[in-house]
LOMIBA-511698 format. One line per field, with one value per residue: residue in one letter; x, y, z of N, C-alpha, C in turn; residue number from 0. Coordinates in pm, whole numbers, always signed. Layout:
residu	(A; ...)
n_px	(X; ...)
n_py	(Y; ...)
n_pz	(Z; ...)
ca_px	(X; ...)
ca_py	(Y; ...)
ca_pz	(Z; ...)
c_px	(X; ...)
c_py	(Y; ...)
c_pz	(Z; ...)
num	(NUM; ...)
END
This chain:
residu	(X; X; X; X; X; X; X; X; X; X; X; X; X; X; X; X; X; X; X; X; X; X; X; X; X; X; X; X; X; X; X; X; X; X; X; X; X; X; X; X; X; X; X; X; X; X; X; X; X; X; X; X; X; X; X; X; X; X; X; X; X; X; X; X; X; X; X; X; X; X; X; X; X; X; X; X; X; X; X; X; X)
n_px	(+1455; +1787; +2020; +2134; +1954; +1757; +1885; +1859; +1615; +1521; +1663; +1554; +1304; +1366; +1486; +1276; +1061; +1223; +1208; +940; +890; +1074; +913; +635; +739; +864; +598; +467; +651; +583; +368; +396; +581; +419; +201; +329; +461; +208; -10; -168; -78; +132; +423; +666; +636; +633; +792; +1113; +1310; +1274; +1138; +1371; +1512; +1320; +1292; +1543; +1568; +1371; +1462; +1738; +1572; +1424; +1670; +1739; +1536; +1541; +1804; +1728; +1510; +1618; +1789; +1609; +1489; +1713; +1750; +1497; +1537; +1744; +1639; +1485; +1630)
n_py	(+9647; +9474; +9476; +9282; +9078; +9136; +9078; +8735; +8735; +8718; +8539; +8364; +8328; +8390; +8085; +7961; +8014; +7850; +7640; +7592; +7602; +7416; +7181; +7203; +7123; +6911; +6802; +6792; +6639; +6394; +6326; +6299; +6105; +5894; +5909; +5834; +5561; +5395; +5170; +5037; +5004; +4833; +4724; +4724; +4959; +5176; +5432; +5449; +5589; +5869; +5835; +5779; +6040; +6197; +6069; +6116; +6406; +6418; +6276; +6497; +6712; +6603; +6599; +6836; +6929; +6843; +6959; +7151; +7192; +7102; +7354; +7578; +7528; +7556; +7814; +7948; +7830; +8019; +8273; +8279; +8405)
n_pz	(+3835; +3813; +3590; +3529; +3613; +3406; +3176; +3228; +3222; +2988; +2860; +2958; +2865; +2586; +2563; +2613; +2416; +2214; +2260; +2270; +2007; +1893; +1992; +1819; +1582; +1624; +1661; +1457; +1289; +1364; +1293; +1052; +983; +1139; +909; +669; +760; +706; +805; +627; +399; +81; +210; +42; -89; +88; +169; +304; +342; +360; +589; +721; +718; +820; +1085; +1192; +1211; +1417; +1629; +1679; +1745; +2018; +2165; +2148; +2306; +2564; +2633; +2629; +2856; +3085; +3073; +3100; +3297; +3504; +3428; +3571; +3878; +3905; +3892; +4046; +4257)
ca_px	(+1534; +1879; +2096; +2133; +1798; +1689; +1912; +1825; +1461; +1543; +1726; +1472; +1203; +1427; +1488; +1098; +1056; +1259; +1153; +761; +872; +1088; +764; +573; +833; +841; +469; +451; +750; +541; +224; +480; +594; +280; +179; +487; +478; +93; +67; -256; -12; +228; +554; +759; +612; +698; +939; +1182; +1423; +1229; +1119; +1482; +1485; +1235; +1330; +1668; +1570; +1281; +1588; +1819; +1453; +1404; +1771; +1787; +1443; +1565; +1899; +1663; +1456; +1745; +1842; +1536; +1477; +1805; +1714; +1413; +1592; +1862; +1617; +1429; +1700)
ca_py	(+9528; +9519; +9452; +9080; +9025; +9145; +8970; +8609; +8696; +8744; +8469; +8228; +8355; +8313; +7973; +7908; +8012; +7807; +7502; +7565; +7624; +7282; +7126; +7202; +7113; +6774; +6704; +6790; +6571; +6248; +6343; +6276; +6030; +5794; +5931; +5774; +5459; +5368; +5015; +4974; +4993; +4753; +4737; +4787; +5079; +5258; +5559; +5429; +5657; +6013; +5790; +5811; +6193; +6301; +6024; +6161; +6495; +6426; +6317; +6558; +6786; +6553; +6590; +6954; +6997; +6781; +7030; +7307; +7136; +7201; +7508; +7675; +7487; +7619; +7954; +7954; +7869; +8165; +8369; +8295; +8391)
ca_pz	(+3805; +3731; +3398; +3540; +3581; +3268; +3049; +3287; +3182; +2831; +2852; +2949; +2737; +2450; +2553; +2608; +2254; +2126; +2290; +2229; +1825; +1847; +1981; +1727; +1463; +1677; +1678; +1237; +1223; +1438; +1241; +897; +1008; +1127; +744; +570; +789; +701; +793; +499; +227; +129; +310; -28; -110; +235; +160; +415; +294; +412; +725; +831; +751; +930; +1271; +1234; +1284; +1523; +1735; +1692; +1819; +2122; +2214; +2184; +2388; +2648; +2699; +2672; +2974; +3165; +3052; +3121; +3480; +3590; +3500; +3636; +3981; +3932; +3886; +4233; +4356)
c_px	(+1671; +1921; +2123; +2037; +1747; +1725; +1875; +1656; +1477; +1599; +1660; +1368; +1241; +1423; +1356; +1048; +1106; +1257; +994; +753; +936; +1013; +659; +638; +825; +703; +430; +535; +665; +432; +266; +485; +526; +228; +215; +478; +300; +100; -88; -198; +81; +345; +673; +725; +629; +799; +1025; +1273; +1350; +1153; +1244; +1497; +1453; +1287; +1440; +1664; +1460; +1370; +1656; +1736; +1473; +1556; +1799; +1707; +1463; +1678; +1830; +1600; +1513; +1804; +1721; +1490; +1556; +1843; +1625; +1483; +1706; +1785; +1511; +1422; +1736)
c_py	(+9570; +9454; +9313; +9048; +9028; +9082; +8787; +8600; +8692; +8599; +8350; +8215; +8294; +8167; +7859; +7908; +7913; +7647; +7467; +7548; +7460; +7167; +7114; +7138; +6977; +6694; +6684; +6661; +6403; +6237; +6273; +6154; +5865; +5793; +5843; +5617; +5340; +5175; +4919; +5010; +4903; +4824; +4809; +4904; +5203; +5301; +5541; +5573; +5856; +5953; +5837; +5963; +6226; +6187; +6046; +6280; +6537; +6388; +6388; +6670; +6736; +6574; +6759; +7013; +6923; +6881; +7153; +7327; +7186; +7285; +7602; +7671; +7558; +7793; +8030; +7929; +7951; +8266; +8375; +8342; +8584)
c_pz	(+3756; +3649; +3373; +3502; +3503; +3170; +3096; +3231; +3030; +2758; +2845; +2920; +2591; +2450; +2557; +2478; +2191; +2157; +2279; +2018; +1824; +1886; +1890; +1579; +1485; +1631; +1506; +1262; +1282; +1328; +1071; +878; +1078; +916; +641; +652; +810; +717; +698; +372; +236; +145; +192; -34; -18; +196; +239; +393; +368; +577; +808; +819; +869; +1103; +1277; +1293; +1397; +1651; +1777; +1786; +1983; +2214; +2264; +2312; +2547; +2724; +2706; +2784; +3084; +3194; +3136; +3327; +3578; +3577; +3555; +3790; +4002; +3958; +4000; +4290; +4375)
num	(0; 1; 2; 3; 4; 5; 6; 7; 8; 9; 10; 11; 12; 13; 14; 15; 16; 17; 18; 19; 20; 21; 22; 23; 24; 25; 26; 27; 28; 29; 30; 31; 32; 33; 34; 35; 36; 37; 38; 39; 40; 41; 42; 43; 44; 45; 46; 47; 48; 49; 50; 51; 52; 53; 54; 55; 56; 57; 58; 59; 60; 61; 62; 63; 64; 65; 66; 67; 68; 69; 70; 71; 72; 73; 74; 75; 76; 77; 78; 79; 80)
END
C-alpha cells in the first residue's frame, strides 16, 4: 500500500471511531433524557433546565454524526478506488 492509502485508511477508521463513541454518548444522553422527562411525576417538578442541556447537546451529537456519515461514505468510495 502506499502513503495515500494508508493515511485514507487511518483516516476513516479514525472517523469510525469517532462516530461509534458519539453514538454511544447519543444513546446515554436519550436514556437521560426519557429519565428527566418522566411523565409519573408532576410537571413542575421536571428539571427542564438539564432537559435542555442534555437536548442541546444530543443535537449538536446528531449533527456532528450526520457530517461524519458523509465523511466516512466518501472515504469509503476513494478508497475503492
Amino acid at each position: 500500500m502506499n502513503q495515500e492509502r494508508l493515511q485514507l485508511k487511518g483516516m476513516l477508521a479514525e472517523s469510525k471511531k469517532k462516530y461509534r463513541e458519539l453514538d454511544t454518548e447519543a444513546s446515554g444522553l436519550i436514556l437521560i433524557i426519557r429519565t428527566l422527562l418522566n411523565p409519573y411525576v408532576e410537571i413542575e417538578s421536571i428539571d427542564t433546565e438539564k432537559c435542555i442541556v442534555h437536548t442541546k447537546r444530543l443535537h449538536e451529537i446528531t449533527q456532528q454524526m450526520k457530517e461524519l456519515k458523509v465523511k466516512i461514505k466518501n472515504l469509503e468510495q476513494e478508497f475503492e478506488y
